[in-house]
NUGUFI-540107 format. One line per field, with one value per residue (C-alpha): residue number from 1; x, z, y; residue in one letter. Coordinates in steps of 0.25 Angstrom, whole numbers, plus 2048, in hexadecimal, padded with zeros to 3 digits. Example, Ala and Ser with C-alpha at 12.3 -4.5 7.8 and 13.67 -1.06 7.14 Angstrom:
2
seq <- (1,2)
c1 <- (831,837)
c3 <- (81F,81D)
c2 <- (7EE,7FC)
type <- (A,S)
//
This chain:
242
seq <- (1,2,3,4,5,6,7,8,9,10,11,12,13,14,15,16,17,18,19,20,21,22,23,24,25,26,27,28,29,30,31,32,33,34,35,36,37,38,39,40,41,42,43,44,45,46,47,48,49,50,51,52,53,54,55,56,57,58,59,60,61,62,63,64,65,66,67,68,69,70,71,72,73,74,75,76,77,78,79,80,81,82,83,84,85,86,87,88,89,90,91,92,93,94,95,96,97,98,99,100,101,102,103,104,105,106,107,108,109,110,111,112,113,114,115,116,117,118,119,120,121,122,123,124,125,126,127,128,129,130,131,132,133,134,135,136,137,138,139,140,141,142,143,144,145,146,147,148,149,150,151,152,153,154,155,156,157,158,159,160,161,162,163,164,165,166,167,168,169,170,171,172,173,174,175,176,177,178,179,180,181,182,183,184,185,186,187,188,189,190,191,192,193,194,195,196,197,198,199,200,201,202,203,204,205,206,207,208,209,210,211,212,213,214,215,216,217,218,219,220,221,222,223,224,225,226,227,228,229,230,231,232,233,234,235,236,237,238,239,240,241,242)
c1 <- (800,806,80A,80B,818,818,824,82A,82C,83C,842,84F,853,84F,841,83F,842,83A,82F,824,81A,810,819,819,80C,809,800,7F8,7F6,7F1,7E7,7E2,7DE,7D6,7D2,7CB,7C6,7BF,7B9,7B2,7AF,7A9,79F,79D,796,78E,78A,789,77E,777,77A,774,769,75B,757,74A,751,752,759,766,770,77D,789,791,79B,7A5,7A5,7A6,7B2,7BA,7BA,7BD,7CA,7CE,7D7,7DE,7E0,7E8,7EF,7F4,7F7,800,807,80B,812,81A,81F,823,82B,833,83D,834,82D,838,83D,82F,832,83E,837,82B,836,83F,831,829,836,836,829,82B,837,82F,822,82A,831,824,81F,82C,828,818,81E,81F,811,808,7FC,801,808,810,810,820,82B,82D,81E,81E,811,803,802,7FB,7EC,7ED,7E2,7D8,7DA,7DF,7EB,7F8,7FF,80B,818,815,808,80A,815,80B,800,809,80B,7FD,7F7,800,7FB,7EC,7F0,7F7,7ED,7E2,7EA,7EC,7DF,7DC,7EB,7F5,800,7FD,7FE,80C,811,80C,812,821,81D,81B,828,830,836,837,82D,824,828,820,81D,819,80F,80A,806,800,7F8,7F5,7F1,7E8,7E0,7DF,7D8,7D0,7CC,7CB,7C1,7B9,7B7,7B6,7A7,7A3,7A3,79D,78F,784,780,786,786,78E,799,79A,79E,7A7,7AF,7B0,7B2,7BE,7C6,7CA,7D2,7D7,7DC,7E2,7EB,7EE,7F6,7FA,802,806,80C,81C,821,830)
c3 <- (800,7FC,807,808,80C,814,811,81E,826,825,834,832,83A,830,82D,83D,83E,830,82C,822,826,825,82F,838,839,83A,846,843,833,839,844,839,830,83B,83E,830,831,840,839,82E,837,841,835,830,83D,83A,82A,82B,833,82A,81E,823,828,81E,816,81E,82D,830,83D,83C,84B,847,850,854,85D,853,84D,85C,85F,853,855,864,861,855,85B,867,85A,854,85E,863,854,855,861,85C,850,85B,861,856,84F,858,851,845,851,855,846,845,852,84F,83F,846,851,845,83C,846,84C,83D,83A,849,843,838,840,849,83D,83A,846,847,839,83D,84A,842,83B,840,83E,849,855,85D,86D,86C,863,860,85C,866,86F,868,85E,862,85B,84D,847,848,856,855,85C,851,852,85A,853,857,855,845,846,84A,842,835,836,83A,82F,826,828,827,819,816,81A,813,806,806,804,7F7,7F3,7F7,7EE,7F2,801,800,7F8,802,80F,805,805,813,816,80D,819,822,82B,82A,828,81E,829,833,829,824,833,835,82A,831,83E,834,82E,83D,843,835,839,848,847,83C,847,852,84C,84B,85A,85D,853,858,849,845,836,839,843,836,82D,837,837,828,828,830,826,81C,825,82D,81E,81C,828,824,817,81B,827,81C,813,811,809,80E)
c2 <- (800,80F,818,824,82B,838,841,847,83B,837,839,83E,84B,856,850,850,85E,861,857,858,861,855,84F,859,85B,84C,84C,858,853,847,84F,859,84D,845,853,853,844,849,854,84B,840,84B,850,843,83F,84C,84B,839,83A,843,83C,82F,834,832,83E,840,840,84E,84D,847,844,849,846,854,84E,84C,85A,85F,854,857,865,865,85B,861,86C,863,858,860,868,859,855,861,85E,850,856,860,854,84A,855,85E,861,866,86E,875,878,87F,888,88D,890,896,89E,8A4,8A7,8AE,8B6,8BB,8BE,8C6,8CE,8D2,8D6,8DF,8E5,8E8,8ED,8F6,8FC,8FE,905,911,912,91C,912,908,909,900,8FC,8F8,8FA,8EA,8E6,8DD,8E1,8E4,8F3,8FE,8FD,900,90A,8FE,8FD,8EF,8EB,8E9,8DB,8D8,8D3,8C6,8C6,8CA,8BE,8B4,8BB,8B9,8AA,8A9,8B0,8A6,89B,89F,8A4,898,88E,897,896,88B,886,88C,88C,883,887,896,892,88E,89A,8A2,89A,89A,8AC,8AC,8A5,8AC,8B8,8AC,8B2,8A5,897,88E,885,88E,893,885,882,88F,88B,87C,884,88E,882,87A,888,889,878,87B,888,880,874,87C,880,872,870,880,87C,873,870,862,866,873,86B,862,86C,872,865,864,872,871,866,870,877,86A,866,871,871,862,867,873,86B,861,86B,86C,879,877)
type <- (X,X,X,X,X,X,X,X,X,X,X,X,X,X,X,X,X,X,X,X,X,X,X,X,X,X,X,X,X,X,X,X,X,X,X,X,X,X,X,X,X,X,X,X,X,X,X,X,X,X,X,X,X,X,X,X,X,X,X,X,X,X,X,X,X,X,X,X,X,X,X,X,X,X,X,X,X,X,X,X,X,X,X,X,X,X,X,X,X,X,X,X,X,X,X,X,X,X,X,X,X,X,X,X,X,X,X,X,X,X,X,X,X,X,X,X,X,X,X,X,X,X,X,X,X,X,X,X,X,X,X,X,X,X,X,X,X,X,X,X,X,X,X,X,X,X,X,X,X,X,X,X,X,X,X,X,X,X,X,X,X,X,X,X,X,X,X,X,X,X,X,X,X,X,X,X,X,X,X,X,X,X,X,X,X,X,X,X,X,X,X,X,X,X,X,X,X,X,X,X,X,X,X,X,X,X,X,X,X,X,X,X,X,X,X,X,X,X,X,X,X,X,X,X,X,X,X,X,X,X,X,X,X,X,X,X,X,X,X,X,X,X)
//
């Protein structure tokens, strides 16, 4: 019988420290896709009823438990799944840090550079001379952004561009995680699992309705509903551009 042979898994020092993204995200590829079987057996115990019953029966008893369990373990799942990956690849873990450490010190640099210019408008004013405690209110009385709250605001704001691209267009995606990568400010890993934690949230809010609705039917579409995104997070944590 064929087999099929996943790339990535070889042992030797430099695959410990840097494995395929699919095998480093093992446990969560595998969490996210019984994820999406829950979430179909969940509205399946919903619609089966419904379709077995006669034409003519207008009351039909639909099961809601399982639309109500999935989405109460689906976050915990996951948040476990991750975990395990942490702890059977260390040293890829801490590769990502010091990435994540030397990326984000970068994108600082630029943001106080920033802020150090803006110190000078007349339309915003600053509390220090660093940026690194909250602007005066601008004109619209809204607080302007720390520093380090633009710097986690940029990776952020990545990934929910790169996981929405990438659903209509793929190819467009990753030319835009390559641009965003170019002034080192940002790693293409960092963005891909920004993207993964963009899709989980986008699965997680969609689940979270089908425990909050006392109508069957509604839970059930909240189930399927949530799948697209669950897939998405699968290949986006699958996906190698190195």
């Amino acid at each position: 019988m064929p087999r099929g042979i996943v790339r990535g898994v070889t042992t030797t020092p430099d695959r410990l420290d840097r494995p395929a993204r699919r095998r480093r995200h093992a446990r969560l590829l595998l969490a996210l896709t019984e994820l999406i079987g829950a979430c179909a057996e969940a509205a399946g115990a919903v619609y089966g009823p419904i379709a077995a019953a006669p034409p003519g029966q207008e009351a039909v008893t639909t099961d809601l438990m399982p639309c109500i369990k999935v989405s109460l373990s689906a976050a915990t799942l996951l948040d476990r799944a991750r975990a395990e990956d942490e702890a059977r690849w260390p040293a890829a873990v801490e590769r990502e840090r010091e990435e994540a450490r030397r990326t984000y010190a970068a994108r600082c640099a630029v943001a106080q550079a920033q802020a150090l210019l803006e110190e000078f408008s007349e339309e915003e004013g600053f509390s220090d001379k660093e940026g690194l405690v909250e602007k005066e209110p601008g004109p619209s009385g809204v607080p302007v952004p720390t520093a380090q709250q633009a710097t986690d605001a940029e990776l952020i704001s990545a990934g929910d561009e790169v996981a929405a691209q990438w659903l209509t267009d793929p190819e467009q995606a990753v030319a835009r995680v390559r641009e965003l990568t170019v002034g080192g400010e940002l790693a293409a890993s960092e963005i891909l699992d920004q993207a993964v934690d963009s899709a989980v949230l986008s699965g997680l809010l969609a689940l979270q309705g089908a425990r909050t609705t006392p109508d069957p039917s509604t839970a059930a579409e909240q189930c399927v509903a949530a799948t697209p995104y669950l897939a998405l997070a699968v290949t986006l944590a699958s996906v190698d551009l190195d």
